[in-house]
N, C-alpha and C positions, 0 to 999 in steps of 0.2 A: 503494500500500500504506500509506500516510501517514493514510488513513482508517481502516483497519483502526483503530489506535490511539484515534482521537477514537470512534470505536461505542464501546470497551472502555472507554474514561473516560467518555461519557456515561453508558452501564449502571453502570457502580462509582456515578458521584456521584447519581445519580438515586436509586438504592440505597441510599446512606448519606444523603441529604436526605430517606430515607423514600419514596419513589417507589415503585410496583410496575409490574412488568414489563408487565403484563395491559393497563395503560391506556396501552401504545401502540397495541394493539389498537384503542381507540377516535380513534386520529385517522386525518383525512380527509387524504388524498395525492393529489390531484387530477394525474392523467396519469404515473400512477406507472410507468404502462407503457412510457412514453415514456424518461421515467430509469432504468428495466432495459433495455430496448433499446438507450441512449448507450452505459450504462457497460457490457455485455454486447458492441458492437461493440471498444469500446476493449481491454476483456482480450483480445476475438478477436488486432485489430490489430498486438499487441504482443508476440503469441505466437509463439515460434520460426519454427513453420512459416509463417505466415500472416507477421511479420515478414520471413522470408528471399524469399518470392512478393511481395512489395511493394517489395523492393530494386529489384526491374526495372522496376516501373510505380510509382514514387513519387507520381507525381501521383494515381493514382488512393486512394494513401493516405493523403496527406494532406486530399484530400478529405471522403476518408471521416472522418477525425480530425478535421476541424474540424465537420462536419456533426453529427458524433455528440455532438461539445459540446455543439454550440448546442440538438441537444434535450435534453439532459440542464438545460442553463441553462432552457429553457422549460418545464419541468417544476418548477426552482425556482422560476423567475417567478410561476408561476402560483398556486404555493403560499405566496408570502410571507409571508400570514396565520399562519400556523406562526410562533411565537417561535422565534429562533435563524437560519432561512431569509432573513432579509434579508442575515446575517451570508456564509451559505454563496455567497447573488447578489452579494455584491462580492467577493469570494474570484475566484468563478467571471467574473464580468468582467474583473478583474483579469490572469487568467490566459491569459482571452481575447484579452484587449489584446496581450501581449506574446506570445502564438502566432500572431496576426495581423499583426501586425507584425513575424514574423520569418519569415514566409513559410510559414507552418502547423506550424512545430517550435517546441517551450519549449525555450528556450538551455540550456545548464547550461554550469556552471563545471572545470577541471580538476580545484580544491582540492575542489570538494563531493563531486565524483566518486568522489576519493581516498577522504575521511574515511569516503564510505559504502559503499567497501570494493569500485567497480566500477570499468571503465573507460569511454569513448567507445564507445557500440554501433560493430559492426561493418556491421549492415546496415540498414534501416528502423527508424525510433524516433522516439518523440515527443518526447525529449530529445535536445538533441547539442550539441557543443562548437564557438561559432560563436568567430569573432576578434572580430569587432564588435556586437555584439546591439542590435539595437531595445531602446528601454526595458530600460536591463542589471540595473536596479532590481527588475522584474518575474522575469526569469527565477531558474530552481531553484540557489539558490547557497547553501544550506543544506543540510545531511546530517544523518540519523538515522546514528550513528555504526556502524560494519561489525561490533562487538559484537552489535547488538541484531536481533533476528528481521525480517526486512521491512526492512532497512536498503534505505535510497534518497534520493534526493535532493528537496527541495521547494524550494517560493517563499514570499513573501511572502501570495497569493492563494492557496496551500494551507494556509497558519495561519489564516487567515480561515473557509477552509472547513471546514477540523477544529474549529476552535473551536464555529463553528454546528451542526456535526453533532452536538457530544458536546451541546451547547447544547438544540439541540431535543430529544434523544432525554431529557436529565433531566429539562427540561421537561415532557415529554409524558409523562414515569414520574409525575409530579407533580400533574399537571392533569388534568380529562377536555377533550375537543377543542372544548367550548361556551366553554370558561374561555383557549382557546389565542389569540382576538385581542384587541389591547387598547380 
């Protein structure tokens, strides 16, 4: 939900740098189908009921979570040309790194948990509260504080990716998609 936020500040600054909304319409998103399919598996994943049937076969979830990344990352890959999109591909490496390295789960913190006003899932999740984490750098140990709508917890590799996101979309308010590689 961490993105919600970086869309709604790239539209604002896009908007205030003069940007219109219309010439996102003219950029090119190569396998875009691919990245609604990642991120459309992942809300599936994470969703109560579909969360609560995956407590039983974990493996079979976290498969799917990590699979669903990596098309989602080849969907960036492919698009780097996009100012801001290199930004989003080390985010999403990043994040990679430390859910592979922790055996298909992004760690998170007690304290981040706290501040953003949840606890330790109960049952299948892509965050969880490990003792020792791979790479502890990596994982979600930051919070959108439990005041603010979408409160949840991020990484270091989700500021990367919010930043690119809000990045390209004012970008692309800005430019037409001839003018988008350098």
């Amino acid at each position: 939900m961490f993105i919600v936020y970086a869309v709604v500040a790239g539209l604002v600054l896009g908007r205030l740098s003069g940007g219109r909304l219309e010439r996102l319409a003219t950029m090119r998103f190569g396998w875009a189908g691919a990245a609604i399919a990642g991120l459309a598996i992942q809300l599936m994943l994470f969703s109560g009921p579909v969360a609560d049937a995956l407590d039983t076969a974990p493996t079979l979830g976290l498969i799917a979570y990590v699979g669903s990344t990596a098309l989602v990352l080849a969907a960036v890959l492919r698009n780097l040309h996009l100012r801001g999109l290199p930004l989003v591909a080390a985010g999403a490496v990043l994040n990679a790194s430390a859910i592979v390295a922790n055996g298909g789960i992004m760690p998170t913190t007690l304290g981040a948990l706290a501040a953003a006003g949840s606890e330790p899932a109960a049952g299948f999740s892509n965050s969880a509260v490990l003792a020792d984490p791979a790479l502890p750098w990596l994982v979600d140990r930051f919070a959108l504080p439990s005041w603010l709508p979408l409160a949840n917890v991020f990484s270091a590799g989700d500021v990367l990716i919010a930043v690119g996101i809000g990045a390209t979309i004012a970008i692309g308010m800005r430019v037409a998609d001839s003018d988008q590689t350098d």
